[in-house]
TORKOL-4160 file (C-alpha; in steps of 0.2 Angstrom, whole numbers, padded with zeros to 4 digits, m for minus):
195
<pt num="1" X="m0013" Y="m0064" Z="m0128"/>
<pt num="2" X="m0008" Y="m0058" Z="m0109"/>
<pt num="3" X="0005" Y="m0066" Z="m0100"/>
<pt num="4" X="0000" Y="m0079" Z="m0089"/>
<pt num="5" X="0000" Y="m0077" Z="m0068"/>
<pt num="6" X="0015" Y="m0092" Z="m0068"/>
<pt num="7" X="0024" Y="m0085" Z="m0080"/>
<pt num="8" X="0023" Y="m0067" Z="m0071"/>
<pt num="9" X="0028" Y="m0074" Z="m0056"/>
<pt num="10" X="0045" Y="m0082" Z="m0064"/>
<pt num="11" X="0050" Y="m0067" Z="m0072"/>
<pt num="12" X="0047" Y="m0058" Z="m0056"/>
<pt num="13" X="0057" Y="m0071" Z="m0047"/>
<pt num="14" X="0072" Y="m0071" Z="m0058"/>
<pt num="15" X="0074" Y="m0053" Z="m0057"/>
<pt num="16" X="0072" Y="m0051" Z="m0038"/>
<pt num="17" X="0087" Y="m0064" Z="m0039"/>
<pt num="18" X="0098" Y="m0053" Z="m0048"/>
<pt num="19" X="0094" Y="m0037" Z="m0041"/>
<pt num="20" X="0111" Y="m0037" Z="m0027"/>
<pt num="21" X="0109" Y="m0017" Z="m0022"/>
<pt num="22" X="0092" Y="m0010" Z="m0013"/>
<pt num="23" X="0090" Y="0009" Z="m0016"/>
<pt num="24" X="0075" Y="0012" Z="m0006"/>
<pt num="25" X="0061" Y="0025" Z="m0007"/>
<pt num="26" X="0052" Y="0024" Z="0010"/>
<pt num="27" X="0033" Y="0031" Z="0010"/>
<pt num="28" X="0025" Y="0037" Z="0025"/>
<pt num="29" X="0004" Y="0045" Z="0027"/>
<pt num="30" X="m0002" Y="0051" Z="0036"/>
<pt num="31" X="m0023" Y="0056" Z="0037"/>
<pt num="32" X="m0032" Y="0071" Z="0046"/>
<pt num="33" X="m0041" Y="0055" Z="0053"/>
<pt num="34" X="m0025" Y="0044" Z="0058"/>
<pt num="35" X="m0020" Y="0060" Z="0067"/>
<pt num="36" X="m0032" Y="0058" Z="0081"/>
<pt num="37" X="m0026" Y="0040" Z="0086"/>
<pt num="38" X="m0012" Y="0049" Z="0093"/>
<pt num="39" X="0009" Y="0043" Z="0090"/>
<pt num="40" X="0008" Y="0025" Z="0085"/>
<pt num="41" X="0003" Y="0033" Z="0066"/>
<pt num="42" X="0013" Y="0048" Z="0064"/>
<pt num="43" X="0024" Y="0053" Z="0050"/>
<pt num="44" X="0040" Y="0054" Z="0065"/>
<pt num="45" X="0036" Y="0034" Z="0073"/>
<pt num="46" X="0036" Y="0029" Z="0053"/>
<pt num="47" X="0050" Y="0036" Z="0049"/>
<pt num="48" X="0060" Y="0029" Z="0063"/>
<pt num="49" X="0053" Y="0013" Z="0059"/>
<pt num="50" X="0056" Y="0014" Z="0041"/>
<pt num="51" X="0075" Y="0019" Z="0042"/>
<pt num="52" X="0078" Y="0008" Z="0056"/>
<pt num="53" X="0073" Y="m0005" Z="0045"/>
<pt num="54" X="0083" Y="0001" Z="0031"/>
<pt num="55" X="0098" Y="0005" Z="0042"/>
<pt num="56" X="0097" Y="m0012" Z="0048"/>
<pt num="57" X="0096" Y="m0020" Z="0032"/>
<pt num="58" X="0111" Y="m0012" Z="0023"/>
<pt num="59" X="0102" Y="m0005" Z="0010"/>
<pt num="60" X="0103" Y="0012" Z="0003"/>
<pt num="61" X="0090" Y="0025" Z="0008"/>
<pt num="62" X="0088" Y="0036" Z="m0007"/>
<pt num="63" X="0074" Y="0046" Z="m0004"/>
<pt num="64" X="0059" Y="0050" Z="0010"/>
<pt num="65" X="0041" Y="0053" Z="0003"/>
<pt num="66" X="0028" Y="0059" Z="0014"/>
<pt num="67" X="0009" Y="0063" Z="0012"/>
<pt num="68" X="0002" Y="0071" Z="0027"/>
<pt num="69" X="m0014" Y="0076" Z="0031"/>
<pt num="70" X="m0021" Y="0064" Z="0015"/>
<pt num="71" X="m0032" Y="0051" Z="0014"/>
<pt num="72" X="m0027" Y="0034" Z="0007"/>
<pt num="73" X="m0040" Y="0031" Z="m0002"/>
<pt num="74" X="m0035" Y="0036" Z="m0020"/>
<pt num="75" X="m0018" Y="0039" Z="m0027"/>
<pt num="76" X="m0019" Y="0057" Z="m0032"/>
<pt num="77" X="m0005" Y="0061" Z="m0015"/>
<pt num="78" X="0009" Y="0072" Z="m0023"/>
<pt num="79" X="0023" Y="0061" Z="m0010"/>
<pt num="80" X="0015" Y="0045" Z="m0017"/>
<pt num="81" X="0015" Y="0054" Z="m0035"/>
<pt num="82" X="0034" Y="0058" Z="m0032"/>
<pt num="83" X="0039" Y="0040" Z="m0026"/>
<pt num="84" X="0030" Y="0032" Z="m0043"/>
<pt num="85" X="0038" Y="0044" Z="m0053"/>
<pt num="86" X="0056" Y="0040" Z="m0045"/>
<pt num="87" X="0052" Y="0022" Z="m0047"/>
<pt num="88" X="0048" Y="0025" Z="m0064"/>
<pt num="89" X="0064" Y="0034" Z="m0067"/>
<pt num="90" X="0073" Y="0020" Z="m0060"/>
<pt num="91" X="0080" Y="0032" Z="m0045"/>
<pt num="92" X="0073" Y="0020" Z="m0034"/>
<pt num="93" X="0070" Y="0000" Z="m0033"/>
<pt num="94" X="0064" Y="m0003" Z="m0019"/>
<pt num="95" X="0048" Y="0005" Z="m0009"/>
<pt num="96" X="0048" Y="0002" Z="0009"/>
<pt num="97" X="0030" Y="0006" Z="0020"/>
<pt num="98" X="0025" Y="0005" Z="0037"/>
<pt num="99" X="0008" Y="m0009" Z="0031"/>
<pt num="100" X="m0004" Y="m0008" Z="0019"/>
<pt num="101" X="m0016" Y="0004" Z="0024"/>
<pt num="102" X="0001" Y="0019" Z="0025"/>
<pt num="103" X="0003" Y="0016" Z="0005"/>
<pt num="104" X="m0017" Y="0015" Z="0000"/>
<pt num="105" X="m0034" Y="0010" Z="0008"/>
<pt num="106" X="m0040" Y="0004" Z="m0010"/>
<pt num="107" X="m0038" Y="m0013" Z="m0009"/>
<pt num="108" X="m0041" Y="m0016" Z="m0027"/>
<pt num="109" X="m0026" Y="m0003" Z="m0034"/>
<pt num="110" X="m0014" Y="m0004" Z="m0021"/>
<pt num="111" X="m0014" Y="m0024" Z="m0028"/>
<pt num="112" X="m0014" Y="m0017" Z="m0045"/>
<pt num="113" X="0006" Y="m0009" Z="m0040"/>
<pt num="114" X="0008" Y="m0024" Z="m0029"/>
<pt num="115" X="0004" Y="m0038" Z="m0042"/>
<pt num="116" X="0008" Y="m0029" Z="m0057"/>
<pt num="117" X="0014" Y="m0014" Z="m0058"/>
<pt num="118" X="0029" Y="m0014" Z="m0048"/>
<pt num="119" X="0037" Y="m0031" Z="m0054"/>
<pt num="120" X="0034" Y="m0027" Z="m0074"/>
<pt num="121" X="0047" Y="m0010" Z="m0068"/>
<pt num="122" X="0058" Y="m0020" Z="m0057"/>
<pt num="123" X="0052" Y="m0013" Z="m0039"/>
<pt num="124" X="0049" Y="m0022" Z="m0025"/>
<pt num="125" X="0039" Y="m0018" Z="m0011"/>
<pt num="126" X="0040" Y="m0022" Z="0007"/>
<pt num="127" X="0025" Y="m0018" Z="0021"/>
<pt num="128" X="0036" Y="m0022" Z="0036"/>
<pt num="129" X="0020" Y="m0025" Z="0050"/>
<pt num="130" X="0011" Y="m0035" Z="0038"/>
<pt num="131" X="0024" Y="m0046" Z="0030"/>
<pt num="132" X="0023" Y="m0044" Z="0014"/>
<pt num="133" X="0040" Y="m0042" Z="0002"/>
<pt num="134" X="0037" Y="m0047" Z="m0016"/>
<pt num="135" X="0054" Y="m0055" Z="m0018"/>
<pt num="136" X="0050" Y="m0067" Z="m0006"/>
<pt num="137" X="0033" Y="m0076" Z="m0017"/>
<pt num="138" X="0034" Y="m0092" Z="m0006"/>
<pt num="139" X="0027" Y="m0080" Z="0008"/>
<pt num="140" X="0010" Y="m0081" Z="0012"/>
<pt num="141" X="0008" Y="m0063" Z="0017"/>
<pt num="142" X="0005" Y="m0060" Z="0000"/>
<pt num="143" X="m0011" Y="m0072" Z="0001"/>
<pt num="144" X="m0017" Y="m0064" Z="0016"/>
<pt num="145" X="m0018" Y="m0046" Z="0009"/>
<pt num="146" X="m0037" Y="m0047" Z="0004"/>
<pt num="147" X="m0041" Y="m0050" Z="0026"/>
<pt num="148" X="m0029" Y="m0036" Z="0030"/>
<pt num="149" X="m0041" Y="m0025" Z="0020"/>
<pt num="150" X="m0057" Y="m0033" Z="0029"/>
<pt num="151" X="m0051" Y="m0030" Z="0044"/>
<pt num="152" X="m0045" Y="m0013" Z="0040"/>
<pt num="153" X="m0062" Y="m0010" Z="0036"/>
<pt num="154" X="m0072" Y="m0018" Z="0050"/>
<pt num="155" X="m0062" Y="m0007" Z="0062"/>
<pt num="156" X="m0069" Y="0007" Z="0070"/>
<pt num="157" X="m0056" Y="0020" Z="0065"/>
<pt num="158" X="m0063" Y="0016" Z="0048"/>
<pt num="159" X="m0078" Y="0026" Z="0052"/>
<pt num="160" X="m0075" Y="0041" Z="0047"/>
<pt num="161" X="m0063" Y="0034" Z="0028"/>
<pt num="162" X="m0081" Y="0025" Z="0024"/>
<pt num="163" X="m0089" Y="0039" Z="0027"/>
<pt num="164" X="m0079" Y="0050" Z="0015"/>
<pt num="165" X="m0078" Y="0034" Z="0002"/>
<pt num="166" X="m0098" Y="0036" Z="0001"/>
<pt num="167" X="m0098" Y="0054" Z="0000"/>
<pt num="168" X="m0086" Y="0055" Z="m0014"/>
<pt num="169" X="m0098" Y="0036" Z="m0019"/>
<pt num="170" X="m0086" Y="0031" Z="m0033"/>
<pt num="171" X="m0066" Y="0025" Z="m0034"/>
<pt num="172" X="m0056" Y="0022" Z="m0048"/>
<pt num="173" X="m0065" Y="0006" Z="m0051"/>
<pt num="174" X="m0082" Y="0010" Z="m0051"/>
<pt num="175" X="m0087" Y="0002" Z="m0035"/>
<pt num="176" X="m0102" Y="0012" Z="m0027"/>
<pt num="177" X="m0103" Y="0008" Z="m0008"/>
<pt num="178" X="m0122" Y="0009" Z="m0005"/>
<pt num="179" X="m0123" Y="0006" Z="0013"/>
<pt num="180" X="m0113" Y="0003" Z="0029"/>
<pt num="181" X="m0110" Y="0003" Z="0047"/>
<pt num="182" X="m0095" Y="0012" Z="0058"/>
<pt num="183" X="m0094" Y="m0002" Z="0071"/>
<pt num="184" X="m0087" Y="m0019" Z="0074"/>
<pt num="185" X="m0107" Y="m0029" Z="0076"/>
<pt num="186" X="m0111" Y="m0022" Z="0058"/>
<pt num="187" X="m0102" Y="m0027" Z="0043"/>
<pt num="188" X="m0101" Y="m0016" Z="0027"/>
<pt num="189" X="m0118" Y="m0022" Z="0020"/>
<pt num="190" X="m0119" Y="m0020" Z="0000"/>
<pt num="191" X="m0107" Y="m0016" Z="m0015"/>
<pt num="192" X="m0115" Y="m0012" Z="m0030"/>
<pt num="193" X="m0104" Y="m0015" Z="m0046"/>
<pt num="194" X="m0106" Y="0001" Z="m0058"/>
<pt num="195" X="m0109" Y="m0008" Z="m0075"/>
């Protein structure tokens, strides 16, 4: 028998009020397609932001992890593979990124470590631009993630990651994309569910 959502969310809770020291692990990508948006994505603007944030919060910057030139769309990024391992080791407790889309464009696994993963090994996460910190659960952020993805997909810098999604056709969940447009009139037309 699992452990319920409720009783996840308290455990999580009791912990987050005991944790007293942050030793942060900020996580910074960068994409060959990011990179033609120009400064407001790159690896140095992140890591301003990030240490700024840190800096500002008192907490103890342990370690800098950076993927660039990789796509977000799976977890097989050797900066991302060096955070999780830290946080495994319990070197770090706390993982800092820019939003969403810098630690993963997979919707369905980046909520896997956001939901699951990171509470059962004590880590908290914090997207600074799109309000989500899971030690603050009354925060509605959290609810929100799901239309941060859609609109990270409507967009028209998502051209060319759909593209790339529907050559490699299948992620680690076995979604199929079948068919989709690279503007804002079009929306991603059909999902087929591998069974």
């Amino acid at each position: 028998m699992g452990i319920s959502d409720s009783a996840l969310l308290s455990k999580r809770s009791k912990f987050m009020a005991k944790q007293t020291e942050n030793n942060v692990g900020i996580y910074m990508r960068l994409s060959k397609e990011d990179m033609l948006d120009g400064d407001s994505l790159s690896i140095e603007n992140q890591k301003m932001l990030l240490t700024k944030f840190v800096r500002e919060k008192g907490w103890n910057l342990i370690s800098e992890y950076v993927d660039d030139g990789y796509s977000g769309t799976d977890f097989e990024r050797p900066g991302i593979q060096r955070l999780l391992s830290d946080a495994q080791l319990g070197k770090i407790n706390t993982v800092v990124v820019k939003d969403l889309s810098r630690f993963g464009r997979n919707y369905i696994e980046v909520g896997c470590y956001i939901d699951y993963i990171f509470p059962m090994n004590h880590i908290r996460f914090i997207a600074i631009n799109d309000g989500v910190d899971t030690a603050d659960r009354s925060s509605t952020a959290l609810d929100m993630m799901p239309m941060r993805f859609v609109q990270t997909i409507t967009s028209a810098g998502f051209c060319s990651f759909t593209r790339t999604l529907l050559a490699s056709s299948r992620n680690s969940c076995g979604i199929i994309l079948l068919s989709c447009a690279c503007d804002l009139k079009t929306p991603l037309t059909s999902v087929y569910f591998n069974r």
